[in-house]
C-alpha distance (Angstrom), angle and dihedral (degrees) to the residues before:
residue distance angle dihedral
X1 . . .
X2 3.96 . .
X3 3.83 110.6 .
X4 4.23 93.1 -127.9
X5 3.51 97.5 -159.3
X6 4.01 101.1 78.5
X7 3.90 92.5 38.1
X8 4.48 83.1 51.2
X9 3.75 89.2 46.9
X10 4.30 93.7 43.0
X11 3.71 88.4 44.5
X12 3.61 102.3 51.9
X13 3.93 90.2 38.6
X14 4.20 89.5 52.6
X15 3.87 88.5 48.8
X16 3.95 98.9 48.0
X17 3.72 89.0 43.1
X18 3.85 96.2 49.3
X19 3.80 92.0 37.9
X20 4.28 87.7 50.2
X21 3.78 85.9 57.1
X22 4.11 102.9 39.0
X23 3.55 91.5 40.7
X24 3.86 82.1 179.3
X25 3.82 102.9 70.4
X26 3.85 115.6 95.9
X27 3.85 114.4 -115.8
X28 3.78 84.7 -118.3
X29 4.02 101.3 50.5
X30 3.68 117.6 135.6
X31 3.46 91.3 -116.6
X32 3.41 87.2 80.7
X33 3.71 97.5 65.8
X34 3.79 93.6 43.0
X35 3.50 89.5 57.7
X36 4.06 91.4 49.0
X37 3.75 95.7 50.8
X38 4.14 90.9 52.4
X39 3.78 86.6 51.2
X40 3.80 85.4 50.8
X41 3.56 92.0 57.2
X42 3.71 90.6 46.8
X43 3.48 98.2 54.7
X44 4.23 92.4 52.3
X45 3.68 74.6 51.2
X46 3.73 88.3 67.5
X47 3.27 92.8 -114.3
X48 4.11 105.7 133.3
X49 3.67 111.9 146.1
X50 4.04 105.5 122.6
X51 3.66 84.6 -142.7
X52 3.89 99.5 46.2
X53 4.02 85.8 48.0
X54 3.99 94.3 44.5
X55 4.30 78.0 55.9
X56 3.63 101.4 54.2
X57 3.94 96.7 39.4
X58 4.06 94.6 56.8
X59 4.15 79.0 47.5
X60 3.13 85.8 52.7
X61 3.69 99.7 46.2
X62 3.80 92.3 50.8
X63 3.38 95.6 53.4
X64 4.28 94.4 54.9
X65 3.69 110.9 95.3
X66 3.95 112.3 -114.0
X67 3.30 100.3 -103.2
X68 3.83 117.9 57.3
C-alpha cells in the first residue's frame, strides 16, 4: 500500500509552487489532477521522498503544454 502522506505533502507543494509562478491557472485546473496521478505512479514506483516527488511533479508540470 502507498504511504499517502508524502504523495499529499508533494502534491500540494507542486501545485502552490506552479500556481505561485502561473499566477493565471485556476486553483481548480485539470492540470492539477494530471500532475497527481503521475505522482501516484511514482510513489508505487517506490519513490516516496516528499522532496524527490515535489521534483518530478514541477518536471512534470513544465513539460504539459499550456493549454490542457
Amino acid at each position: 500500500m502507498v504511504d499517502d502522506i508524502p504523495l499529499i505533502k508533494a502534491v500540494d507543494t507542486v501545485w502552490s509552487l506552479y500556481r505561485a509562478k502561473h499566477r493565471d491557472i485556476d486553483a481548480a485546473d485539470s492540470r492539477r489532477c494530471l500532475m497527481d496521478r503521475h505522482l501516484q505512479g511514482r510513489c508505487e514506483a517506490r519513490v516516496n521522498e516528499v522532496d524527490e516527488l515535489t521534483g518530478f511533479g514541477l518536471a512534470y508540470l513544465d513539460r504539459l503544454p499550456d493549454e490542457c
